[in-house]
C-alpha positions as CSV (number, residue, x, y, z in Angstrom):
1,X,148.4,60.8,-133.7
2,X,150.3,64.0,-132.7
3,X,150.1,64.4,-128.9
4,X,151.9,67.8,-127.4
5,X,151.5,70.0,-123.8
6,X,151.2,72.8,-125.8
7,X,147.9,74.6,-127.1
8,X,148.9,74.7,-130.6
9,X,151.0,73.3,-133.1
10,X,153.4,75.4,-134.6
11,X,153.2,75.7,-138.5
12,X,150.1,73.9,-138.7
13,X,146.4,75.1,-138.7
14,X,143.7,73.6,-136.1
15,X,140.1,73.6,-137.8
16,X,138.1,71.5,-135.7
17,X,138.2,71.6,-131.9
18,X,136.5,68.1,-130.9
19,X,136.2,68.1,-127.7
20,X,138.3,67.4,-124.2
21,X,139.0,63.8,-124.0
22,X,140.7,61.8,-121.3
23,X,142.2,58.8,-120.0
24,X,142.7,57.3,-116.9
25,X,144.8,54.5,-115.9
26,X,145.1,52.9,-112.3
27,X,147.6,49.9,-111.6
28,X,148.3,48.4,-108.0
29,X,152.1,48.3,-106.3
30,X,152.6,44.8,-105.1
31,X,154.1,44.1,-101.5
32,X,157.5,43.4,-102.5
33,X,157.8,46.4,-104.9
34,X,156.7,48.1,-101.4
35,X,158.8,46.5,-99.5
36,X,162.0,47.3,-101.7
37,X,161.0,50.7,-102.3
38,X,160.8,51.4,-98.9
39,X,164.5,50.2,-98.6
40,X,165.6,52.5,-101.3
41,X,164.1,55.3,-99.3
42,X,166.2,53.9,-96.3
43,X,169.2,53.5,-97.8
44,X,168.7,56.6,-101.1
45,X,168.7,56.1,-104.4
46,X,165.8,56.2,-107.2
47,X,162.9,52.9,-107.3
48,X,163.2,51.3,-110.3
49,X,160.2,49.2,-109.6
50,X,158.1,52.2,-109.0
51,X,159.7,54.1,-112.2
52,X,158.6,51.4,-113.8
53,X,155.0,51.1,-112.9
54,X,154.5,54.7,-113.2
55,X,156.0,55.0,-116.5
56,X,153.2,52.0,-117.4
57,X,150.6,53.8,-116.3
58,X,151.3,57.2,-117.8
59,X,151.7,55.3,-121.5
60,X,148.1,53.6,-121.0
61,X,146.0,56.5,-119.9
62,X,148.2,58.2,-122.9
63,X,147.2,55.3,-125.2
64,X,143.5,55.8,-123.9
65,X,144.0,59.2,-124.3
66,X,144.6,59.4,-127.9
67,X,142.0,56.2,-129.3
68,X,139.0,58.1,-127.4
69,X,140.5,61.1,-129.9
70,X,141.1,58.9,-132.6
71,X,137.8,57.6,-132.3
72,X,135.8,60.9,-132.9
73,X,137.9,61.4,-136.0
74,X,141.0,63.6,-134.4
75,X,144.7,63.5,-135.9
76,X,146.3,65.6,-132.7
77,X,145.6,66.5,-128.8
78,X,146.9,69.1,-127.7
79,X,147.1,70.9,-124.5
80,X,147.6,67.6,-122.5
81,X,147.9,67.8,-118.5
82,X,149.3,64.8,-116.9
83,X,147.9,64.2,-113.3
84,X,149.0,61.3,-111.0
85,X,147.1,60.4,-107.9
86,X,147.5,57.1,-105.2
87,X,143.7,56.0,-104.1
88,X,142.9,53.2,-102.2
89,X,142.9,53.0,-98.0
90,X,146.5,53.1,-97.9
91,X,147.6,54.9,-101.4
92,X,148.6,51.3,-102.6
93,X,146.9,52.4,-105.9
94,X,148.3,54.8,-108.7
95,X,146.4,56.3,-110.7
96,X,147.3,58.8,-114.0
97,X,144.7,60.9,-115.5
98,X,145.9,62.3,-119.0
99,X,143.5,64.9,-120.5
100,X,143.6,67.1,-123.2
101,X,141.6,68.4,-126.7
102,X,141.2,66.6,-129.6
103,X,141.4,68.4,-132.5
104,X,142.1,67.9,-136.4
105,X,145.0,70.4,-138.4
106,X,146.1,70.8,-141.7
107,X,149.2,71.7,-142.9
């Protein structure tokens, strides 16, 4: 499954447009990732823990992303926006939207 940001795909020919499709992934931040990110902030320096965790959650709502596509009979999405959001009373939720349109080419 061909996934790009961009709204075509250069040298090949789009002749269905299926539809926008999403996916959406949300994954808690445990108290001690929280607590020693909030040292790194103190002291500078990049969160691996949270790199982590965000990078896990972009790759599912990706994953998502591309088997609702590949489940309407799509070979590419293209045009795929990345948002990322914390929800929850005290933003101790992430969440990452991926959306884009499914679509099949040719060569």
């Amino acid at each position: 499954m061909l996934v790009t940001t961009t709204h075509s795909i250069e040298g090949k020919k789009i002749v269905r447009y299926l539809g926008v499709m999403t996916g959406e992934s949300i994954i808690g931040a445990n108290i001690f990732k929280d607590f020693f990110a909030s040292i790194t902030d103190i002291v500078g320096g990049r969160s691996a823990s949270y790199e982590k965790v965000l990078r896990e959650a972009k790759e599912n709502a990706l994953r998502e992303l591309k088997d609702n596509a590949r489940a309407l009979g799509a070979n590419a999405v293209i045009g795929i926006d990345l948002d990322y959001e914390t929800i929850g009373s005290n933003g101790s939720m992430l969440m990452v939207s991926a959306s884009g349109t499914a679509v099949v080419y040719e060569d």
